[in-house]
C-alpha positions in Angstrom: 0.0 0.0 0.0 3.0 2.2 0.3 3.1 4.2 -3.3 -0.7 4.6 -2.7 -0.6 6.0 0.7 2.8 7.7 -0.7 0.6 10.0 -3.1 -1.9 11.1 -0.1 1.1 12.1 2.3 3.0 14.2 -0.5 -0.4 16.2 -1.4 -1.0 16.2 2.1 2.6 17.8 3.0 2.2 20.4 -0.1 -0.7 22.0 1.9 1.1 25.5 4.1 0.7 25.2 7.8 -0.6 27.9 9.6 1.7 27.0 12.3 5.7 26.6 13.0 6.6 25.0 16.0 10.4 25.0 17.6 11.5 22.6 20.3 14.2 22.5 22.9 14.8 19.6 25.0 17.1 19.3 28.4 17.9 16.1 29.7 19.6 15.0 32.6 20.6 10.8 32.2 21.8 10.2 35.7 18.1 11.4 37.3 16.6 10.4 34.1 14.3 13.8 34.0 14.3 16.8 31.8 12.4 19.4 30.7 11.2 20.0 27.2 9.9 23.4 25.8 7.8 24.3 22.8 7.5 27.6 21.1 4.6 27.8 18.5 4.0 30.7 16.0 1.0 31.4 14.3 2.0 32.7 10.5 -1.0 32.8 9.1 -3.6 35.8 8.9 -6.0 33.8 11.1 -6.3 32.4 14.6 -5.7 29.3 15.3 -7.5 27.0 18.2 -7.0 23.3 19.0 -5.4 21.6 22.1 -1.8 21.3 21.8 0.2 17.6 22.7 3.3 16.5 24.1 4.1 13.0 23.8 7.2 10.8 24.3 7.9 7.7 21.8 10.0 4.9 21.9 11.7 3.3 18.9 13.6 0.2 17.8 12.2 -1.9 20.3 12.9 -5.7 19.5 10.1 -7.5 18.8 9.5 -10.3 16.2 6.1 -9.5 14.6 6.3 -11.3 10.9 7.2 -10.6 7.3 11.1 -10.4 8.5 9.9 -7.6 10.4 12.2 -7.5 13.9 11.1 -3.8 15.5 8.6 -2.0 16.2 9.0 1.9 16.2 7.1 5.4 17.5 5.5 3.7 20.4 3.9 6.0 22.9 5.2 5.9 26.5 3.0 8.9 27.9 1.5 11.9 27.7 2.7 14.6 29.1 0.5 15.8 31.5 -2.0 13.7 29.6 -4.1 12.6 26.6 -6.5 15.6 26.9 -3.7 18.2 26.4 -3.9 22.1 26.9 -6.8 23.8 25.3 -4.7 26.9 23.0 -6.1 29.7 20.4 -3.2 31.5 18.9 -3.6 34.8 17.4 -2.8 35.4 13.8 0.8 36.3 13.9 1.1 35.8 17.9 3.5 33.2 19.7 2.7 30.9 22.7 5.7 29.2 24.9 4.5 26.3 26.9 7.1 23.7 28.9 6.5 20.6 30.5 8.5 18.4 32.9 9.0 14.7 32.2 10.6 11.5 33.8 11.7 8.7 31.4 11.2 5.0 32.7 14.1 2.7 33.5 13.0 0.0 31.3 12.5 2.3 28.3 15.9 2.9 26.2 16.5 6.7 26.4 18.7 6.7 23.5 15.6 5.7 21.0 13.2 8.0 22.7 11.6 11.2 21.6 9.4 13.6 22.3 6.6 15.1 19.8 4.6 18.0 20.1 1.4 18.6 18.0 -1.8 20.8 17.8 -4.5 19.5 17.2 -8.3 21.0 16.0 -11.7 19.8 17.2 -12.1 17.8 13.9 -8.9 16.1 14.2 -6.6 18.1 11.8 -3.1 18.3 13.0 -1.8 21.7 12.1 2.1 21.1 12.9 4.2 18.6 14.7 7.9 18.6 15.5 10.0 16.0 17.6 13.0 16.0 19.5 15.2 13.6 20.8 16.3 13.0 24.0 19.8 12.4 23.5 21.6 13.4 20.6 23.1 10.9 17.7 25.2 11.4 14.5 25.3 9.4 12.2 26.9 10.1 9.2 26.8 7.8 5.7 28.9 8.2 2.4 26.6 10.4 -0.1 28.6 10.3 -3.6 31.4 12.0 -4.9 32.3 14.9 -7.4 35.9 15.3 -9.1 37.7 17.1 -11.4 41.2 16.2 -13.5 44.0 18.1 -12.0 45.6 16.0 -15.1 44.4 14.3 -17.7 42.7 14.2 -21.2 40.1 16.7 -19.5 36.6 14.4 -20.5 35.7 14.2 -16.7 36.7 10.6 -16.8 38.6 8.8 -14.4 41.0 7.2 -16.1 44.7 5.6 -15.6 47.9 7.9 -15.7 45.8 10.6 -14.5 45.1 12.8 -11.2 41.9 13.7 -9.9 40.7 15.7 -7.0 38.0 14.1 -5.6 35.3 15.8 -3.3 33.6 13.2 -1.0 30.0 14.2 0.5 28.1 12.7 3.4 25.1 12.7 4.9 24.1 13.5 8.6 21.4 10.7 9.6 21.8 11.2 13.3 19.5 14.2 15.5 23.2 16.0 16.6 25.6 18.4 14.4 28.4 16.5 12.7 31.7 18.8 13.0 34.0 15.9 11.8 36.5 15.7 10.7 36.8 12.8 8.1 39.6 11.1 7.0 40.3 8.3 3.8 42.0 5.2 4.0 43.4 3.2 0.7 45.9 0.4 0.5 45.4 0.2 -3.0 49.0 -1.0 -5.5 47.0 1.5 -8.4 46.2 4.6 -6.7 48.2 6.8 -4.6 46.1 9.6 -2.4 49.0 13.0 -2.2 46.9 14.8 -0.2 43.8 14.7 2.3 41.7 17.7 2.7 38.7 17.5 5.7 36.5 20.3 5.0 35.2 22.4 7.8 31.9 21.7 8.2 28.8 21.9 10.9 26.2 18.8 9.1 22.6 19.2 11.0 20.5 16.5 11.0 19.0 15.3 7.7 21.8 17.3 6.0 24.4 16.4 3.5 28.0 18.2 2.2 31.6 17.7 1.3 33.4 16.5 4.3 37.0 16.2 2.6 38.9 16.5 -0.4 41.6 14.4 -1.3 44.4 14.3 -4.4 44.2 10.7 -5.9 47.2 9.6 -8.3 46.4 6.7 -10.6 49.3 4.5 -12.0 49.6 4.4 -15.7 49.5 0.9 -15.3 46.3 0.4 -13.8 44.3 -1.9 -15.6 40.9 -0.7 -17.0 38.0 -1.4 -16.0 39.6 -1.3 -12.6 37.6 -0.9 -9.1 39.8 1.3 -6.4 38.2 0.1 -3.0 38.5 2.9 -0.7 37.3 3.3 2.8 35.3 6.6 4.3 36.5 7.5 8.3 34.2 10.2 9.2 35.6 9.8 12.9 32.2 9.6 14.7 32.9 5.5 14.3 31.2 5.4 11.1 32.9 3.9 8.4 31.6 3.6 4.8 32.9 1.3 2.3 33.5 2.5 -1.4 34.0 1.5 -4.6 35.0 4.2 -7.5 35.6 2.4 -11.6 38.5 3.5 -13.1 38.1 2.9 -16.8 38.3 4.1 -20.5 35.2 2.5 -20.9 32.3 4.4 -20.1 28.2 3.7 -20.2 25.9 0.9 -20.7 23.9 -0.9 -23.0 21.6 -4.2 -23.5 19.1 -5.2 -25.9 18.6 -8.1 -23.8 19.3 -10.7 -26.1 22.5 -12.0 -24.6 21.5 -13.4 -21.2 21.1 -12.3 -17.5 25.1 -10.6 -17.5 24.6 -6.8 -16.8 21.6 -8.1 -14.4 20.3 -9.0 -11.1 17.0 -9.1 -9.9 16.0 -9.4 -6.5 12.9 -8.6 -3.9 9.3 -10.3 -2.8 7.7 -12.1 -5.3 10.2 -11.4 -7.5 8.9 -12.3 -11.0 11.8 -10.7 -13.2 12.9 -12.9 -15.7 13.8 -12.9 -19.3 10.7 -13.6 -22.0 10.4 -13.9 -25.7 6.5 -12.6 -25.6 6.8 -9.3 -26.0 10.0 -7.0 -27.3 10.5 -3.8 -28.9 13.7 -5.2 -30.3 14.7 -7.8 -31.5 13.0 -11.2 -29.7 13.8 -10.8 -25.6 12.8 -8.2 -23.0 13.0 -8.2 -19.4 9.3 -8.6 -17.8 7.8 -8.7 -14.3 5.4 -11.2 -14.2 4.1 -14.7 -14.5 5.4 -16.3 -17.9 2.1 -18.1 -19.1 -0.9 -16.2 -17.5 0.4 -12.9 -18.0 -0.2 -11.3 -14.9 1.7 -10.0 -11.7 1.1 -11.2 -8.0 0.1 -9.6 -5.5 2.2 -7.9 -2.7 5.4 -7.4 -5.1 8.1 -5.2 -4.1 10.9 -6.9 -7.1 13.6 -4.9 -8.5 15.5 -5.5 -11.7 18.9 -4.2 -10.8 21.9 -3.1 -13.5 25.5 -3.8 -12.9 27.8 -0.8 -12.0 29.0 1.2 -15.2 30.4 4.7 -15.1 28.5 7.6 -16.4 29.5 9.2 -19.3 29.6 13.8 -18.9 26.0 15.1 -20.0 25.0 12.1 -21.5 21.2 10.5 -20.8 19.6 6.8 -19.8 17.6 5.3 -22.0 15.2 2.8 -22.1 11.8 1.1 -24.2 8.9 0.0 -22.0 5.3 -0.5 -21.7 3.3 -1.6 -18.9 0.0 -2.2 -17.4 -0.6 -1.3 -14.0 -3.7 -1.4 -11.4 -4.5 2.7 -11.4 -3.4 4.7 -8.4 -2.5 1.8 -6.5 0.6 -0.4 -7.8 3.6 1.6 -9.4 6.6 1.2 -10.9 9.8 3.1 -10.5 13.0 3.9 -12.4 16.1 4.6 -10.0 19.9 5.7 -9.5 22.1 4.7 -7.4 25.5 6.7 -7.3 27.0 4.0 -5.4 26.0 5.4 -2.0 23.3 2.9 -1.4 20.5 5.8 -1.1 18.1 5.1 -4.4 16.8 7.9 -5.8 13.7 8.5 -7.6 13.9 9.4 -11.5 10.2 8.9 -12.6 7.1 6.3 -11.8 4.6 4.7 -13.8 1.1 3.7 -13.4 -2.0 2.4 -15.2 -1.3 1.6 -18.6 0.9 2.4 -21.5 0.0 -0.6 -24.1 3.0 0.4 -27.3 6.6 0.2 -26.5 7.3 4.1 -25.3 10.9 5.2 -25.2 11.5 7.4 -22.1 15.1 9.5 -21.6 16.1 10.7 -18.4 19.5 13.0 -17.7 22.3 11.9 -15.6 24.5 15.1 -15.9 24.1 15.4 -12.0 26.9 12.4 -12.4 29.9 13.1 -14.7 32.2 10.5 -14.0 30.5 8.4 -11.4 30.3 5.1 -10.5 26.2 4.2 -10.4 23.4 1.8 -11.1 20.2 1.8 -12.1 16.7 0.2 -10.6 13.7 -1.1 -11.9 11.6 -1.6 -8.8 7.5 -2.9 -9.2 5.6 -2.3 -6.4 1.8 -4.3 -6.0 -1.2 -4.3 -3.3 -2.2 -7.0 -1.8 -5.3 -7.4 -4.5 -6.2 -6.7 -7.8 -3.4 -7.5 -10.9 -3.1 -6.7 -14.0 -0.4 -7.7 -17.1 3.2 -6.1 -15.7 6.1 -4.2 -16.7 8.2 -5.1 -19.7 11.7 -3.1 -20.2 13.6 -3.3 -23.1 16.7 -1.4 -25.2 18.2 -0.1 -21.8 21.2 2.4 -22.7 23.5 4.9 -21.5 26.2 6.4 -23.9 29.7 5.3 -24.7 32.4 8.4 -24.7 32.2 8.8 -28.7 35.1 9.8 -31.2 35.1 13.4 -32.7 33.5 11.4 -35.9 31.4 9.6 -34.4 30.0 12.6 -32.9 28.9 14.3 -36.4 27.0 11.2 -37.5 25.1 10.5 -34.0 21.6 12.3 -32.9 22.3 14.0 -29.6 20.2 13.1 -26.7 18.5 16.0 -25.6 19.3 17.4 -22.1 17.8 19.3 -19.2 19.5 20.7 -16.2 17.4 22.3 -13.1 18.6 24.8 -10.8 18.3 25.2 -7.6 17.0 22.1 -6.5 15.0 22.3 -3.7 14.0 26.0 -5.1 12.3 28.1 -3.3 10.8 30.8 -5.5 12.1 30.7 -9.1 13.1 27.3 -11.3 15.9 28.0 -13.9 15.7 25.3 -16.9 18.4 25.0 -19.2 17.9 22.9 -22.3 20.2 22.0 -25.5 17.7 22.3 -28.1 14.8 24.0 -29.3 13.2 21.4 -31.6 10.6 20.3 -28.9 6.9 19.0 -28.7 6.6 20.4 -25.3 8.0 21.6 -22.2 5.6 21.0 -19.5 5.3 20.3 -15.3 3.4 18.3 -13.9 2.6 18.1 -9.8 2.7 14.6 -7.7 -0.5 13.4 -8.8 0.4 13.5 -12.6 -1.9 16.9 -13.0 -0.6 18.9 -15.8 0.1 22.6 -13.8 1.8 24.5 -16.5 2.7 24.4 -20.4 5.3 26.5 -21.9 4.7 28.2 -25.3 6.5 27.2 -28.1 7.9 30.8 -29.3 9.0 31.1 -25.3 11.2 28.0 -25.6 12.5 28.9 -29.3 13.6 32.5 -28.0 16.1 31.0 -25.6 17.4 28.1 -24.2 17.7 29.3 -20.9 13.4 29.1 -19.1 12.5 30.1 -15.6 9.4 28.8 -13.7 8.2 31.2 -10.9 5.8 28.6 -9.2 3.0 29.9 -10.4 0.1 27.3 -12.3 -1.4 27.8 -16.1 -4.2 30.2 -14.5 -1.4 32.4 -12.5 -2.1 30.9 -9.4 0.8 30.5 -6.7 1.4 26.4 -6.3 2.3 24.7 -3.0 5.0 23.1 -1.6 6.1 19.8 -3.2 7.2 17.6 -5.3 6.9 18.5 -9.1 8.0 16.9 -12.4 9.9 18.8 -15.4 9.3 17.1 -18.6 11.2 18.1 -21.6 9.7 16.0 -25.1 10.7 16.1 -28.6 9.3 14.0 -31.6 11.6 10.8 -30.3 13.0 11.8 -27.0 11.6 12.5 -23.6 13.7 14.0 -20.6 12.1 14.3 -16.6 13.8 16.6 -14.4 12.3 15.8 -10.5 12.3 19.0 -8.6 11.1 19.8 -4.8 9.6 23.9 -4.1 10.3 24.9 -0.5 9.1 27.8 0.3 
């Protein structure tokens, strides 16, 4: 039920609160008592009445409860002083501080508890919510990489008998402020680090940035393709393990008609496999579903996984599908992975799309990285329909100078910033387009741009505002650049 409960929560969290609520926690671990204080703002032009909550949850608490499931999480302990609450009207633009005084149980673990504060109105609507936690945590995970050739041939490639500076990022997951500082370790007969650079840095929770820098030396005799293994310190006694493809070649590509080789597949009721009954070209495709009856099960979370290939500067996945889906409950998802483990989200499909569709996404967010792509079908527990089917997967070799007059360039889109908060600039490399349009979570269509706009310059800015003029909420949106032949989607989140 998760992608269908996914859509309610995003247009849910896309909906301004009237309310912003701070927290600050003390907490003494020898007494086990503390004191936590709330301070809640109205912003809106209107008052706002409902009774306000304080609560403190437990998490990770061991407990075997099926479907490899080992935890349970958020479990209230107590209200503080009780369920009922305080009964609070704020004035539009006025500020109310309340405190309350709390004592955490000797068999709770106080290192996975929290408290939350809510208000809440008479029919139930939470305005605003924020947690704290009682003790504070860092936890800090590799994030990707960026580099640059000190010396080299200058194509953004990592390749042997060159030197790159490399710019490593993490990723706070903890509830304290990571300071580090990192380090690098390598052992490796190929690569030689000259220099290690931590950054200064203050990482709050949820937060990601460069934590060091360091100056990496590859042999002219290191074979290619080559892995360099390479370990992460970031001194808070987290340690990440990384792997970074040194090679001349570059990309990937599979009609699937050679086997399983650049694929793993993996997940519950995992149905991927290999089939001959439907193709775009020329006899095999990969499909999720049963071989036979044509149909999906029920309760499938399967992914179809690519091996690791290194992405070629400004170049674009590609890929031929077609599908058919039950409507607004199961989904499917294409995904990247720059080899920090953290998927992200490229595009999703749902209901039906009966003709093989080619669909084009950019990766020039990763010049030069080591990544993967995802396939991932997701189904409810009822109600099936045919499947997925992916075909013609493909992202670009590093071409010769000839090579380059004679192909058709992909076409590109780059967003920036991203999370933007009041303007969207959208550079694209051509001007031969069917459309340029955004769409919101749902798959509405908010805005189209005119044809003589794009044709007058390359360079397109989006000031949040719908086809009608109307000022859109918070969210996630979708940026999707077509052509006759070639389709680019450009996921972007407005913050206001």
């Amino acid at each position: 039920m998760y992608p269908h409960y996914r859509h309610h929560l995003t247009t849910r969290a896309a909906i301004s609160s009237p309310l912003e609520i701070t927290l600050t926690c003390s907490y003494d671990s020898v007494s086990n008592t503390g004191s936590v204080t709330a301070i809640a703002e109205n912003t809106s032009g209107s008052a706002v009445s409902g009774n306000l909550h304080f609560a403190i949850i437990e998490n990770n608490i061991p407990y075997s409860w099926g479907g490899g499931l080992t935890t349970v999480e958020h479990v209230l302990r107590e209200m503080l002083p009780n369920a009922t609450g305080e009964t609070v009207s704020i004035p539009a633009g006025d500020t109310i501080v309340r405190s309350r005084n709390f004592t955490i149980d000797g068999a709770w673990n106080e290192y996975n508890c929290e408290i939350v504060t809510f208000v809440q109105g008479s029919s139930h609507e939470i305005y605003q919510g924020a947690l704290i936690t009682l003790i504070e945590t860092i936890n800090m995970d590799y994030y990707g990489l960026t580099f640059t050739e000190l010396s080299g041939n200058g194509n953004s490639i990592a390749e042997p008998d060159e030197t790159i500076l490399m710019y490593i990022n993490g990723k706070n997951n903890g509830t304290g402020s990571y300071t580090g500082p990192a380090t690098v370790y390598s052992s490796d007969p190929y690569v030689t680090i000259n220099a290690i650079n931590p950054q200064t840095v203050s990482i709050g929770p949820g937060e990601l940035d460069t934590v060091l820098s360091i100056d990496a030396v590859i042999s002219a005799t290191c074979p290619s393709p080559y892995t360099w293994n390479f370990q992460v310190d970031f001194g808070t006694g987290d340690t990440n393990d990384i792997s970074f493809i040194i090679s001349y070649a570059t990309g990937l590509s599979d009609n699937m008609e050679s086997g399983e080789g650049l694929w793993t597949h993996t997940g519950s009721n995992d149905n991927w496999h290999l089939t001959e009954h439907k193709s775009n070209s020329p006899t095999h495709s990969w499909y999720c579903g049963l071989e036979g009856s044509w149909l999906y099960t029920d309760r499938n979370d399967a992914s179809l996984i690519s091996s690791y290939f290194v992405v070629t500067p400004d170049s674009a996945l590609s890929f031929y599908h077609q599908y058919a889906l039950e409507a607004n409950y199961d989904y499917t998802y294409v995904e990247i992975d720059n080899n920090c483990g953290w998927w992200q989200i490229l595009d999703e499909y749902n209901g039906i799309q009966s003709a093989w569709s080619q669909e084009v996404y950019s990766l020039s967010n990763y010049p030069g990285q080591t990544a993967r792509i995802r396939f991932r079908f997701v189904s409810d527990q009822n109600t099936t329909a045919e499947g997925w089917y992916i075909d013609d997967v493909a992202i670009p070799n590093i071409l010769g100078v000839d090579e380059h007059k004679n192909m058709v360039q992909p076409i590109s889109l780059r967003v920036s910033p991203n999370p933007f908060s009041h303007s969207l600039n959208m550079t694209l490399n051509t001007s031969d387009l069917t459309s340029l349009k955004i769409y919101d979570a749902t798959g509405r269509l908010i805005k189209q741009f005119d044809q003589r706009v794009i044709k007058q310059s390359n360079n397109i800015s989006w000031d949040a505002l719908d086809q009608n003029g109307n000022k859109v909420p918070n969210g996630i949106y979708f940026v999707r650049l077509q052509t006759d032949d070639q389709t680019v989607t450009e996921k972007v989140l407005l913050i206001e």
